[in-house]
N, C-alpha and C positions, 0 to 999 in steps of 0.2 A: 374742040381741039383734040386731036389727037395724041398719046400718049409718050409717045416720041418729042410732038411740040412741046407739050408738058414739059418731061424731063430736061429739052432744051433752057427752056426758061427757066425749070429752079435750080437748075446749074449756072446760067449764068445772074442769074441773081446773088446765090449762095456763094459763089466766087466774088462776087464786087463787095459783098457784107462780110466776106473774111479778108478782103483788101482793104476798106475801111479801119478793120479792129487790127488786124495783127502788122499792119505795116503803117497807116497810117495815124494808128491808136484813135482813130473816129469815129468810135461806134455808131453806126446808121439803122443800127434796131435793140432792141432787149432781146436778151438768149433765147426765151419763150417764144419770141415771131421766130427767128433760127433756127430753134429745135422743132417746131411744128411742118415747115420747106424742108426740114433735112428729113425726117420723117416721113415725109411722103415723098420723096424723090427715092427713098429705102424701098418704098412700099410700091412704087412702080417699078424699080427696078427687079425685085424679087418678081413681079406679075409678067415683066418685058423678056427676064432673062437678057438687057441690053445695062452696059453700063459704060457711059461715055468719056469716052479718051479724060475729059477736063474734068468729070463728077470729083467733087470734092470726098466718097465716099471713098475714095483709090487713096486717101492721106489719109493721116494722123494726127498734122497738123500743120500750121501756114508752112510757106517756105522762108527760109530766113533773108533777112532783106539785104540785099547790095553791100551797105554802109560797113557792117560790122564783118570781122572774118569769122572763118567759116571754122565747125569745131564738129567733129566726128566722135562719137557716143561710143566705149568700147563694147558695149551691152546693148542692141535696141531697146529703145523703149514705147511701149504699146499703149493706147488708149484702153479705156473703160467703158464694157456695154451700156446701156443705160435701160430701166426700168421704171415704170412711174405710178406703180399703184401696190397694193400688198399682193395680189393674185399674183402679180406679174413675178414680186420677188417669189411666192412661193413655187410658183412652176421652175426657177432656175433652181431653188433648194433641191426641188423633187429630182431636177436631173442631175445634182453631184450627187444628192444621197441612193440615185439607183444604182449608179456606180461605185459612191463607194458610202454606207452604210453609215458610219460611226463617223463619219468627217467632220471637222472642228474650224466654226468659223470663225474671223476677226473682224470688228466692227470698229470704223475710225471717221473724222467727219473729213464730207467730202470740199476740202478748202477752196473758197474761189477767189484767185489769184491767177500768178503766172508760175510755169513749171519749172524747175532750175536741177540742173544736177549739177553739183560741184567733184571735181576731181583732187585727190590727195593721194602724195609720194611720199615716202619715208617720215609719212606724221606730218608734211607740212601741206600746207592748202595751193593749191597751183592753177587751177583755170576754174571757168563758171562760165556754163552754156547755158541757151533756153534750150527746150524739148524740141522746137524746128519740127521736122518732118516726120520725128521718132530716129533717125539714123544719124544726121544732121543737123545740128544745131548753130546758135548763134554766140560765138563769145562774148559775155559781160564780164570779163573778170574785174575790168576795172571797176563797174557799176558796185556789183554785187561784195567788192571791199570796202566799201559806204555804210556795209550792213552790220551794226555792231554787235550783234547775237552770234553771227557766224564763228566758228573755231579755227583762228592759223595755224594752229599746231594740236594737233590731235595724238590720245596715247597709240593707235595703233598705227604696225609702220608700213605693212605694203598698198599696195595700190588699191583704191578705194573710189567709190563714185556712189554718192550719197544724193540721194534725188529728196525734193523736196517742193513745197508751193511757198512762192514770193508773196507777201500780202501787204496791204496797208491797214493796219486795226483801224477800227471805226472809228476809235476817240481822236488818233491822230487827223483821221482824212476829217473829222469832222472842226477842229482846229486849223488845219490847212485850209476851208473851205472859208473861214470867219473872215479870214484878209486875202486869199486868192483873186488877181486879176478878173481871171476868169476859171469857175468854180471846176473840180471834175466833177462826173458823174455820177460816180460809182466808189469803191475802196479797189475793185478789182482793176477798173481802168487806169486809175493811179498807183498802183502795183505795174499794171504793164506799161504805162507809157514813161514811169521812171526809170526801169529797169532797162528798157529799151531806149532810151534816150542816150547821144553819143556824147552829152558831156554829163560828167560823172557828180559835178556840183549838184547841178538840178537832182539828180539822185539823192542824195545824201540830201536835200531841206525834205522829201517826203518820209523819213527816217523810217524805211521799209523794215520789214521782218520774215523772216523767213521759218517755218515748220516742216523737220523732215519725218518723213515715215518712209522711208525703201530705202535698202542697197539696192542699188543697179548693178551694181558688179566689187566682187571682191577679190583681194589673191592672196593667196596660200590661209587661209582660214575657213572654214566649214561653219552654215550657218545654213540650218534646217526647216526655220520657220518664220512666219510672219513677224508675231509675238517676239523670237527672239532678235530678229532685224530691228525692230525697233527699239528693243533692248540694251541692244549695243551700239546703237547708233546715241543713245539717252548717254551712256558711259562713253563715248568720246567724245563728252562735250557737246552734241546738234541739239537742239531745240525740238523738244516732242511731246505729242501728245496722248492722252492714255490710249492703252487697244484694247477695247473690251473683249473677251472671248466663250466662244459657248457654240455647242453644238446642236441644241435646240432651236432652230427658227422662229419661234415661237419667242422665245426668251430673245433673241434678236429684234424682232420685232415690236416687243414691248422698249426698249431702249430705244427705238427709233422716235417710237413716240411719244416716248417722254422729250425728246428735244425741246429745249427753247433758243430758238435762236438770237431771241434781243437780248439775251442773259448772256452771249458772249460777246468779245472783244473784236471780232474778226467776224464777216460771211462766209458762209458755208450756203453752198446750195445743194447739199445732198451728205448723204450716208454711205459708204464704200466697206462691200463686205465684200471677204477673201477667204478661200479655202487656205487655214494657217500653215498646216503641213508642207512643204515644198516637194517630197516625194508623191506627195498626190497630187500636185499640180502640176507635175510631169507627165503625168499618167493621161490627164484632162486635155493637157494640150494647149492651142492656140487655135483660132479660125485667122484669118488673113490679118484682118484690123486689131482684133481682140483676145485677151484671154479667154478661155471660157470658166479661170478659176474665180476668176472675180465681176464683180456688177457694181454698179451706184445706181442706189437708190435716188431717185430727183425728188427735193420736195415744191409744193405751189414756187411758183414763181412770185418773186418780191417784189420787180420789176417790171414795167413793158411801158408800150410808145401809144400817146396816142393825140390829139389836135384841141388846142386851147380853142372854145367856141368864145368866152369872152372875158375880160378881167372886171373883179367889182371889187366895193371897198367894204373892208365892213369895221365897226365899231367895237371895242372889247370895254370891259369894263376898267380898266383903268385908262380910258379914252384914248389909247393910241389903234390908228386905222388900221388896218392890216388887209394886203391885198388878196382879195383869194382868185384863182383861178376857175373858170367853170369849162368845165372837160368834156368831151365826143366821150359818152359811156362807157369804160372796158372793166373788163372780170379781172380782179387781183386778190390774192390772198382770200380768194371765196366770196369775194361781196363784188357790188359794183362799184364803182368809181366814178363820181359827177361833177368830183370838185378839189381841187389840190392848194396846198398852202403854197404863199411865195413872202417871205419875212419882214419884206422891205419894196420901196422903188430903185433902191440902187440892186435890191437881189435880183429885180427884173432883169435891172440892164445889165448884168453882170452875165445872168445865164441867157442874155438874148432871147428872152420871153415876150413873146405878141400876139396876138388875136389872129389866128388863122394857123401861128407854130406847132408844126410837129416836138412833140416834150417827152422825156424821160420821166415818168414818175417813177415813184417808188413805196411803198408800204409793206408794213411789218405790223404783224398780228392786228391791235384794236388802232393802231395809234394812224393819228391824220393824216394822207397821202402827202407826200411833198414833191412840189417839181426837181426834177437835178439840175435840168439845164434843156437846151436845146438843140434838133437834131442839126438842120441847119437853122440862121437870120433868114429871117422870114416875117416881110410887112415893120411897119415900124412900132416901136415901144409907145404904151399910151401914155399919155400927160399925168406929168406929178399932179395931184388934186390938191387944189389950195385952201379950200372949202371940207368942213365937213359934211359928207355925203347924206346923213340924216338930220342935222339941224342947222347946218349952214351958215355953223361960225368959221373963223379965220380958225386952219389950221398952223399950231410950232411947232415947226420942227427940231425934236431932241435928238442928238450924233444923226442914228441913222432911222431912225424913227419918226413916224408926225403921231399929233395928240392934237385931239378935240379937249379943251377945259372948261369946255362948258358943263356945268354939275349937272344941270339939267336936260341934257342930252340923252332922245329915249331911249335908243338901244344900249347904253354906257350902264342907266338906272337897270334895265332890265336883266341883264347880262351881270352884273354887282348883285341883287337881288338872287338868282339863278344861283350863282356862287354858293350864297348863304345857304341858301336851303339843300344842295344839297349832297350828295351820301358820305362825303369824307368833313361834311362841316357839322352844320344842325341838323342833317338827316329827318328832314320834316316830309313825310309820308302825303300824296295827295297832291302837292303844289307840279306842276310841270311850266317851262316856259313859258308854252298856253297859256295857262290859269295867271302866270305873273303879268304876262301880257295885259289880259283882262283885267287885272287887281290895279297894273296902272292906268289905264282909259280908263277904265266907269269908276272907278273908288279912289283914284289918286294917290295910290300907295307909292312911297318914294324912298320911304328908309326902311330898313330891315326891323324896329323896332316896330313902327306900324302893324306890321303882321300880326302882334300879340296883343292888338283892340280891337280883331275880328271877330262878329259873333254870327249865330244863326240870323239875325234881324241884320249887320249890316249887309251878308250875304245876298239879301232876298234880290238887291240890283243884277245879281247876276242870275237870276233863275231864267230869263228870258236867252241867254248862252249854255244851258244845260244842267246849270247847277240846281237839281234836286234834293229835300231833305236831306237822303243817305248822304250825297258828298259833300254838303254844306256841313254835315253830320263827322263826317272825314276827316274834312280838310281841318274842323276846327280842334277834335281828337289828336292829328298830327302835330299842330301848333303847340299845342300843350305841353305834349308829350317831350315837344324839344326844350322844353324849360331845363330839363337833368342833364347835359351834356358836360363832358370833360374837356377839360380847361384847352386840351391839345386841338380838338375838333371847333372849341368856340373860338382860340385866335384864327386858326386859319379861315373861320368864316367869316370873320372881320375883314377880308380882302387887304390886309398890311403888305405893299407892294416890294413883292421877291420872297415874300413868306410864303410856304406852299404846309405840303401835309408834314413832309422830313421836320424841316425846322420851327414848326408849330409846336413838335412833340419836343422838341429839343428846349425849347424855351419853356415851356409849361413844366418841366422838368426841373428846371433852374430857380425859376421866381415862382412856382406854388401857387402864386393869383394873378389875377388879372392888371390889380393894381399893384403890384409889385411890380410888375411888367412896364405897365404905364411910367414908372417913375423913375426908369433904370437908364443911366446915362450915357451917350456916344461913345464912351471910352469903357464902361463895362460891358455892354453889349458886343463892342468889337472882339474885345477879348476871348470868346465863344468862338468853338471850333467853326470853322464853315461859315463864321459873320466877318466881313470886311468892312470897311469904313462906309462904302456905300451901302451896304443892307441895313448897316446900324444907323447911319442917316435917314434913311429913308423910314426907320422903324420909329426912332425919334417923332420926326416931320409928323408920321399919323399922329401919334397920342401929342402932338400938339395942338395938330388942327382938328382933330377930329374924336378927341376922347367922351365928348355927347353920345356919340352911337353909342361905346360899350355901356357909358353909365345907364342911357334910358334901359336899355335890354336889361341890367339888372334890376332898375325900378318897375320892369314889366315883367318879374318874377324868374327870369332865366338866373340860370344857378349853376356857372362853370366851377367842376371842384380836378385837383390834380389827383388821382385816386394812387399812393402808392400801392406799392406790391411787397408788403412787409411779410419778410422770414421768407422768402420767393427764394428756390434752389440756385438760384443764378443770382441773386443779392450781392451787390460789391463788383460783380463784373463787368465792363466794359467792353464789349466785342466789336468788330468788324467785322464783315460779311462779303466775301470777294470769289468770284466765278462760279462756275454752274455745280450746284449739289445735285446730287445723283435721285433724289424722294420727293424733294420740295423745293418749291422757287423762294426765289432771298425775301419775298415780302413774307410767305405763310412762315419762315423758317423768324424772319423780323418778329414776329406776332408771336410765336412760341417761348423766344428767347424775355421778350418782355412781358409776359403772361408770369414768368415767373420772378420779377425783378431785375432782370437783367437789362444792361441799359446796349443798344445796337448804336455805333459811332457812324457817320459816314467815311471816313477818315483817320489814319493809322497818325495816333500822335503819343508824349511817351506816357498818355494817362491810358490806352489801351492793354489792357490781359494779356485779351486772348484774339487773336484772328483763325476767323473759319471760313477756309480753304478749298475750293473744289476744285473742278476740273475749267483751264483757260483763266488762272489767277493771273493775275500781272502785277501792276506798278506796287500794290497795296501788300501784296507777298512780299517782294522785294523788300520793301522799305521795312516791314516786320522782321527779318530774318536780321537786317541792319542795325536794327534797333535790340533784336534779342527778345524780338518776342514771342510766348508760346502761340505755338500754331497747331490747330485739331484741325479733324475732318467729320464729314456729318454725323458718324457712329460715336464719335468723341462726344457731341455734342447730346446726340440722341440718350448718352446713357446720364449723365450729367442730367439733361431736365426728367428723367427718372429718379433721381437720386442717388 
């Protein structure tokens, strides 16, 4: 194919996949198939010297669509080049510092949403376009009055046009997703297709949010720099985020990567750094599309598309089935990807998932890929399983869940078993899957107590699977060893259904023993922060039907104790832990706090101190400030557990 045909093709490709998303809001790929076509349709045209009447590389952005009227930008507005590796950012550093030496950058996250600048007269808020073309935009003002973050009345009084990204936070989109028809895909696509949507209801149930960082344009005031744009955009009221600043690349760089992105509210698919100064980004210029004062960084892609090969069911241990999908292999977030969760049979049919569908997954850092939905229906949905897939009882179905009850169900034992042993439970050293596998075929191990009447002699059935002295040596070392565990790691190994690691500690906290625990009623358990009536049921129901397990494990020498942290610098405290600290993530920062008696709430209620505050707080900020409560940041904190 010649190079010419090429470029034919991924322009008109490139044009139908930005007619799908910005008019149709149908996304028919992940940004990463996108940016990789637009990429090389770049890299031919730089090689061709041709670039075609229709190349999507002549925009900025879609064209705004029919429906809405049309709204003109007193300021163009320019896209952002993109970079995707550290060389790359440093070669741009190298080219503003040969020009200008001592230049000062600002570092902000690159939000994925939709663009919106809003315009304001005499302090009062008057229209709201998308970004369009960069020249041209779309009116949403009725939408974007849905948005209850936004300012109608701002202190400053001439003309203003404050740009900013439309988003959907994740807790929301992830709430909107539990009861939706039919699911979105994304936080960003339900960002756009609400804001874009021409009745304004539908806008208002996705209860959007919007983050500004730029004047687009101001009148009769002088405003110098990045840092103080957003400065004063903080002081009229907009919604913003911090701007880190530093002239050091280096020091930019290291903040890049400290990000974590599931520690915020919102997606971000990148980092946007800006020469701050605005007299030196005068100096710099523009090239056609872009500034050359500014870049974003792009980090992995979270997202991308790719063909369900087949659906299976599988087993958990508290016996409900759960369907997983098995996936056409693709690279995400650095690893490969074989296989995606899907929650339910009705989450099937909800995202139009079937054996042969193109699917949007998605993944974030370790956690387990999840389908969104699908590109198009495609082939039909498979059959509710009426049957358990590994023993082959009748499955019931609870709400929207099925459950095997059978106790003796092997993958249910095995997978329960697994739990216990291990790192946030009993942390028993040696045992893997594997190994429980084997302990249930040839040795008929069934309850967790059994584990602690294994010796070198019953081991020898499995020498002929690998187990040699040392690991028979091991494994029985490891078992041992888990006799000394704290009360908080032996409930949660208990598997007590809706009890995880959080509220294991929270309880062991409370009742001191196990049997304290055991004996505590529906109505005092409820009463605990984060317990409802159904956790407290449910916590009941075990130690009724099932308080044999704890007692054996304590007659097989395990020894769960509540270990206070007596005279601990943080003794008598109460905290909450809400958005991203700038050193440590909220679990090592959880772990330091109670190292010293400090007790970490999930939930801001009026028995909380203190809440520690970072950067992207939300509801938990709020409701602190309401309440009157002292609020620190991580150096507050850091000198406090110094003393």
């Amino acid at each position: 194919m010649s190079n010419e045909s090429e470029m034919k093709e991924l322009v008109d490709k490139l044009n139908e996949y930005a007619y799908r998303y910005y008019v149709l809001d149908d996304p028919a790929v992940a940004d990463n198939v996108y940016d990789a076509l637009f990429y090389r349709l770049v890299e031919l045209e730089k090689q061709t010297g041709i670039v075609l009447p229709d190349s999507p590389t002549r925009r900025v952005g879609g064209e705004p669509v029919k429906s809405f009227a049309s709204h003109t930008h007193i300021q163009r507005l320019y896209s952002l080049d993109k970079c995707q590796s550290i060389d790359e950012l440093r070669g741009w550093d190298k080219k503003i510092k040969d020009v200008f030496k001592n230049a000062n950058y600002t570092l902000e996250y690159k939000l994925d949403g939709l663009t919106c600048v809003l315009t304001y007269r005499d302090g009062l808020f008057v229209s709201a376009s998308t970004r369009g073309n960069g020249v041209t935009g779309e009116d949403v003002t009725a939408q974007v009055l849905t948005i209850s973050s936004i300012p109608l009345k701002i202190p400053f009084k001439g003309t203003l046009e404050a740009k900013g990204e439309c988003i959907m936070r994740r807790s929301i989109f992830n709430r909107y997703n539990e009861t939706a028809t039919e699911p979105l895909k994304n936080p960003r696509n339900g960002a756009a297709g609400a804001l874009r949507n021409l009745d304004p209801s539908v806008t208002a149930k996705r209860k959007l949010d919007i983050i500004f960082y730029d004047v687009n344009y101001i009148e009769g005031k002088a405003i110098s720099s990045q840092s103080e744009a957003v400065e004063f955009l903080s002081e009229n009221k907009f919604k913003t985020e911090k701007v880190f600043k530093s002239s050091s690349i280096d020091s930019i760089i290291s903040k890049i990567e400290a990000v974590n992105r599931d520690e915020l509210d919102f997606d971000i698919d990148g980092m946007v750094i800006k020469v701050d100064l605005f007299s030196v980004r005068d100096e710099l210029g523009y090239t056609d599309r872009f500034p050359r004062w500014a870049v974003a960084y792009k980090f992995p892609a979270e997202e991308t598309t790719t063909i369900v090969k087949d659906i299976i069911w599988q087993v958990g241990r508290s016996g409900k089935v759960t369907p997983i999908a098995i996936l056409e292999p693709v690279e995400l977030c650095g690893a490969t990807v074989r296989r995606a969760t899907l929650n339910n049979y009705n989450d099937i049919l909800r995202k139009k998932v079937s054996i042969g569908a193109t699917v949007f997954i998605r993944r974030s850092n370790d956690v387990i890929p999840e389908i969104m939905g699908a590109v198009d229906g495609h082939g039909n949905a498979p059959l509710k399983p009426t049957k358990c897939p590994s023993c082959g009882s009748e499955l019931e179905e609870i709400g929207a869940h099925l459950f095997c009850n059978n106790d003796n169900c092997r993958p249910k034992i095995i997978a329960s078993l697994a739990h216990f042993v291990s790192k946030d439970c009993m942390d028993i050293e040696g045992i893997s899957e594997k190994t429980i596998e084997l302990l249930y075929d040839i040795l008929n191990i069934r309850y967790p107590y059994e584990l602690y009447d294994l010796s070198q002699e019953t081991l020898i059935f499995l020498e002929i699977e690998g187990f040699k002295d040392k690991k028979k040596s091991n494994l029985i070392s490891g078992i041992s060893a888990s006799k000394n565990v704290s009360l908080a790691s032996f409930i949660n190994a208990l598997g007590i259904p809706n009890v995880g690691k959080k509220l294991a500690s929270d309880l062991a906290k409370k009742y001191k023993s196990i049997d304290k625990l055991a004996a505590a009623s529906i109505e005092e358990l409820s009463s605990i922060d984060d317990i409802g009536e159904i956790v407290a049921c449910g916590i009941k129901e075990y130690f009724d039907n099932k308080s044999f397990i704890y007692k054996k494990l304590l007659e097989k020498g395990v020894s769960p104790i509540e270990k206070e942290v007596l005279g601990g610098k943080l003794q008598g405290y109460n905290i909450v832990l809400t958005g991203s600290l700038p050193s440590y993530s909220r679990s090592e920062m959880a772990r330091l706090i109670e190292s010293e008696g400090g007790v970490v709430q999930s939930s801001v209620s009026r028995t909380t101190n203190l809440v520690l505050a970072g950067e992207a707080a939300g509801s938990k900020l709020e409701k602190a400030k309401a309440l009157g409560i002292k609020i620190i940041g991580e150096e507050d904190i850091l000198k406090m557990l110094k003393g």
